[in-house]
N, C-alpha and C positions, 0 to 999 in steps of 0.2 A: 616623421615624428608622430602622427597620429596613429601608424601602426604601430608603434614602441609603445605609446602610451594604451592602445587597448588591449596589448599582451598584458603588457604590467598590471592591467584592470581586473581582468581575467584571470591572473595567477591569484590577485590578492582575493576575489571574489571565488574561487577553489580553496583557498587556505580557508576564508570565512564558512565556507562552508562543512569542511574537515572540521573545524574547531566546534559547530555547532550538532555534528554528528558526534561526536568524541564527547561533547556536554549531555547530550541526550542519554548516551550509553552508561556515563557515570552517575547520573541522576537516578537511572534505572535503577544500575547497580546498588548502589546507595539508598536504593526505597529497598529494593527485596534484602539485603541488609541487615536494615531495620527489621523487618519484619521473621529473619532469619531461623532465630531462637526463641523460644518462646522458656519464662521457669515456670516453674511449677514448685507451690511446694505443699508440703505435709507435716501436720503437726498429730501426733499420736502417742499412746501411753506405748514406749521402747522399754520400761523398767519401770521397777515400782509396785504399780497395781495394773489393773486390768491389761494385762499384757499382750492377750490375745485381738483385744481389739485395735494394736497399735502395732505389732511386730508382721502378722502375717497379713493385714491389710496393706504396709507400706510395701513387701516385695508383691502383692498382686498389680499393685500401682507399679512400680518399678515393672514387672513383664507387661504389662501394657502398654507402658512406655518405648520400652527396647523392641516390642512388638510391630509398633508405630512409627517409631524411627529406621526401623529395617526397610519395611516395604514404601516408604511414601516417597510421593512424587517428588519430582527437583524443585516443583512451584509451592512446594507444601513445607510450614515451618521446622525446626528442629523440637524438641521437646526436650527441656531438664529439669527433671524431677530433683527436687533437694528436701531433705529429711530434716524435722526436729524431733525433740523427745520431750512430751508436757507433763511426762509422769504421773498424769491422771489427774493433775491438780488444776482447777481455773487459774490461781496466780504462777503459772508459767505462761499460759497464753499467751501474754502481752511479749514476755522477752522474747519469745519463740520466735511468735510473729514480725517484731522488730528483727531480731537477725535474717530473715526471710526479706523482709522490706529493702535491706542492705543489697539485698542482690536482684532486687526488681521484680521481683513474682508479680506476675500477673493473675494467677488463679492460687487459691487456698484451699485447700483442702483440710480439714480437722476434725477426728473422732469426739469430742467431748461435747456436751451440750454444754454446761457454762461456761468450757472454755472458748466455745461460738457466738455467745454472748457477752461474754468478756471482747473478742475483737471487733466484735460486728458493727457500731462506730467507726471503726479506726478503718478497715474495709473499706467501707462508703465513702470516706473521704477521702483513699487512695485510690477510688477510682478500681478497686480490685473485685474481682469474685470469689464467693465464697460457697464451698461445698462441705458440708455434715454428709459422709458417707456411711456412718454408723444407725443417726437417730434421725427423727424427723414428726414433730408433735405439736402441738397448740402453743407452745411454750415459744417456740423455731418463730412460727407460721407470725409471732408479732415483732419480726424483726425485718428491718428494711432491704427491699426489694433486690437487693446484691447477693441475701443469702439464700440460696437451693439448699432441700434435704433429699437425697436420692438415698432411699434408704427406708423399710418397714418403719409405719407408721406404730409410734409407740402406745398408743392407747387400744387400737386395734389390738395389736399382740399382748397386753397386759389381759384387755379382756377375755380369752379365754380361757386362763386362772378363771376367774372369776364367777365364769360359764359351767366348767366343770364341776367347783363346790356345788354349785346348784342342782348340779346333774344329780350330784351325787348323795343331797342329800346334808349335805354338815352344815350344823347349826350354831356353833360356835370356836371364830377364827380368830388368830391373832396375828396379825401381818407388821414385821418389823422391815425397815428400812433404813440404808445408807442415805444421805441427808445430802446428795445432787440432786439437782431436779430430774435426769432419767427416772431414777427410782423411788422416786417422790414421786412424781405424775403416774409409776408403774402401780405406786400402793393407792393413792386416791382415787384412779378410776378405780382399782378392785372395790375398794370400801363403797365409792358411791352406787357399784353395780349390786353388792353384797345388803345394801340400804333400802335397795329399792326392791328387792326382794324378800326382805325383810329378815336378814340372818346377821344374826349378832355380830359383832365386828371391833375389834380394839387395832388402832394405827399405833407404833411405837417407834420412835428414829434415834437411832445410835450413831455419836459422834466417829469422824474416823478414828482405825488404830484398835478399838476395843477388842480385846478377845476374851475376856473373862466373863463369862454371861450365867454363871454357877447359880449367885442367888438370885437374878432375874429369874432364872426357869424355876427356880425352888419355889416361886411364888406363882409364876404361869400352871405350873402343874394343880394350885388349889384351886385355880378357876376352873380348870378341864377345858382347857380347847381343845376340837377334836381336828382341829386343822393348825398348822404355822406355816407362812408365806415368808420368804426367806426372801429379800429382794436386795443383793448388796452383791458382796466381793467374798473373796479368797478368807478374808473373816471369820465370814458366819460361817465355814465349816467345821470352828471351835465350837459354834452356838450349837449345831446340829450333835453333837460329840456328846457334850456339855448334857444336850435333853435328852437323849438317848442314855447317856449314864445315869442318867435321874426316873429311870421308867420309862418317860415319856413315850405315847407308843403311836400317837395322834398322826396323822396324814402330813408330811411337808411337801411343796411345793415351792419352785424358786424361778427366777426372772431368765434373763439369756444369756448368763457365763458361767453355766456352771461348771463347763467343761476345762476351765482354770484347771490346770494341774494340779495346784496348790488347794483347792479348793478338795479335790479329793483325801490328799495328802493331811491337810489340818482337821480334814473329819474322823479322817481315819478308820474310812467305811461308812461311817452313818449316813454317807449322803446315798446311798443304793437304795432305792425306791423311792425318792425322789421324783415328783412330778415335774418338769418343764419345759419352760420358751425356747424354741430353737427351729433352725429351716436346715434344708439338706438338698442335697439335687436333685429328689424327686417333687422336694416341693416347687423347683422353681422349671427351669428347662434341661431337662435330665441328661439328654446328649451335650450339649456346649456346657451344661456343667461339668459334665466329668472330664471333657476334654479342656477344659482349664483344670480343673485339677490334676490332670497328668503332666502338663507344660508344666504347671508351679511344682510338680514333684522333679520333674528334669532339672528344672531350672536351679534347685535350693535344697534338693537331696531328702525332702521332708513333705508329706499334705499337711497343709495346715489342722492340728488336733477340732481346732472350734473352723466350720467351714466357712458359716455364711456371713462372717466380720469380711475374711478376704474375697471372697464373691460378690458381696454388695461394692465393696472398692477396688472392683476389677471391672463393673458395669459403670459405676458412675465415673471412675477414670475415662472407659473409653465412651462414654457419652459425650465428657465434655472435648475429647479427642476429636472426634466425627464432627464436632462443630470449628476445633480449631484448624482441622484441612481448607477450611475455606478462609482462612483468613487474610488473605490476599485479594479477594474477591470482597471483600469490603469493603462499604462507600464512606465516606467523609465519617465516620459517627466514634466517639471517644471508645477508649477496646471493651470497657465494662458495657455502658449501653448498646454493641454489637451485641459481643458474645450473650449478655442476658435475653436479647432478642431471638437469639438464636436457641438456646436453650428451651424457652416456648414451645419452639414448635417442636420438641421431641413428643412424637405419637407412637407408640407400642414399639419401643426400640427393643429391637430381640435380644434381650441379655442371658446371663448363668442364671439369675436369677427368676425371668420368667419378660415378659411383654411390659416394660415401663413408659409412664407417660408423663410430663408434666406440668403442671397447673400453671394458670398466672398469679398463683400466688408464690411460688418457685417448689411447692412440695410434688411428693411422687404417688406416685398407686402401680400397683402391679407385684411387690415384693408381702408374702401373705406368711408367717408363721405358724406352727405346731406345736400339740403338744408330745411331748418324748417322755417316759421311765425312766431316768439313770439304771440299769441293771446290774452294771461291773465298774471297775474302774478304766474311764474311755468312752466304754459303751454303754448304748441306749435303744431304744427301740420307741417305735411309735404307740401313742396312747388310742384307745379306739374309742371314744365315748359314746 
């Protein structure tokens, strides 16, 4: 009897312990799981206006994505990227973002400055992170601690407009403005850099939509500015039209989309010599630039016309990639307070765009702009000051 009963002991203490091997495995299972997929999503201008900064940003994100997901380890999460369209407007943000929300994104990504400040509440209490790959300015920098700008600093790049009148000598500007705050903070630093120099200076901001700027400039032309600072959209290439048909023979200058298709098309030429904002691959890291933009012309049958919207969100995509390989290796800490800790330590990450780094206040440095000619329709050439 007592050998019967310590067989019987012995089987049940083998079953107990199968069952606790089989618990372990499923527990496992069941964490990596969880941690499986990770979304991702983007909210950018698809249609509408500024299109260039929302159409060929989301497929650099997308090959960075599929770039990511090809090679990574079996211990490394999936990534799904999911698209909105804000159509350049702050009041889509919020819908945008809520349909995002429905599918659990973890990280945000969005072109717009209000529309980044339109979510960036609603971020922090979901616990989610936030990425402007577009802008990144004083405006950003007083928004809580979840939102990163990886991306040319906007005051930086306004100022050298600003630098060159100088150079150059004009003493009397008039700098009109789309009424976002990119282009709002694009015309104010000029004006306060233009102040402190001492060169006359008139700020004017035009609601959206406008294109009739006929008796505007009828009356710009009795003042004689020998400068106009174009700082807006696909619009002002009426405006540009408009002063050109009126005489106007004064120096223009414009912000960093001029390369809008439409923007050439509504000038209808005028915009050819045109001074502006804009980066290329030699301003940033010339090799891995061009060889992302050969994959992005494989991949999508097209280079993007304007480069450096999908170059900067092809670095800050795979920045925040490089931090989310290790998210397995994560200790007890909720996924925003990882990841933003992680995000810190990025030191001279080698991008298309050149060696980035990031502050503890979540902004970047490393991404520097130029100034370009428009000379034809397309192209441009560099400004030599």
């Amino acid at each position: 009897m007592k050998y019967k009963k310590m067989k019987i002991f012995g089987s049940y203490q083998n079953i107990s312990r199968a069952i606790l091997f089989i618990g372990i495995i499923l527990l496992s299972f069941m964490s990596c799981q969880k941690e499986k997929t990770i979304n991702i999503g983007y909210i950018g201008p698809l249609s509408t206006r500024a299109t260039d900064l929302g159409i060929a940003p989301s497929k650099a994100m997308k090959l960075a994505v599929a770039e990511y997901n090809e090679d990574r380890e079996n211990n490394e999460p999936r990534i799904n990227l999911i698209i909105e369209d804000d159509k350049w407007e702050e009041k889509e943000a919020i819908p945008a973002y809520e349909r995002l929300r429905k599918q659990d994104v973890k990280v945000v990504f969005i072109s717009n400055t209000d529309g980044t400040i339109a979510i960036s509440k609603r971020i922090k209490n979901d616990g989610v992170i936030l990425v402007n790959p577009t802008n990144n300015d004083a405006i950003l920098d007083e928004l809580n601690h979840n939102v990163f700008r990886i991306a040319k600093s906007t005051e930086e790049t306004h100022s050298l407009v600003a630098q060159r009148i100088i150079n150059l000598g004009l003493k009397n500007v008039l700098i009109i403005h789309y009424p976002n705050d990119f282009m709002t903070l694009g015309a104010k630093v000029c004006s306060e850099l233009l102040d402190e120099a001492g060169i006359k200076n008139k700020v004017i901001c035009y609601e959206p939509g406008k294109i009739d700027f006929l008796e505007d400039f009828k009356a710009f032309k009795k003042e004689n500015y020998d400068s106009y600072l174009f700082f807006g959209y696909k619009e002002y290439g009426y405006a540009m039209k408009q002063a050109r048909d009126l005489g106007i023979k004064a120096k223009f200058f414009g912000s960093t989309v001029l390369l809008d298709k439409n923007f050439y098309k509504n000038s209808e030429g005028a915009i050819i010599g045109t001074e502006f904002l804009f980066f290329t691959p030699e301003d940033g890291n010339y090799f891995l630039a061009n060889k992302f933009l050969d994959k992005y012309e494989k991949s999508f049958g097209e280079k993007p016309f304007s480069v450096w919207p999908a170059m900067q969100a092809y670095d800050a995509m795979n920045i925040v990639i490089s931090k989310l390989r290790k998210i397995n290796e994560k200790e007890d800490l909720k996924f925003d307070d990882w990841l933003r800790e992680q995000l810190y330590k990025t030191r001279y990450y080698e991008g298309v765009c050149g060696n980035i780094s990031i502050s503890y206040q979540g902004n970047s440095k490393g991404i520097y702009f130029s100034l370009f000619e428009y000379i034809s329709e397309g192209k441009y050439s560099k400004v030599n000051n």
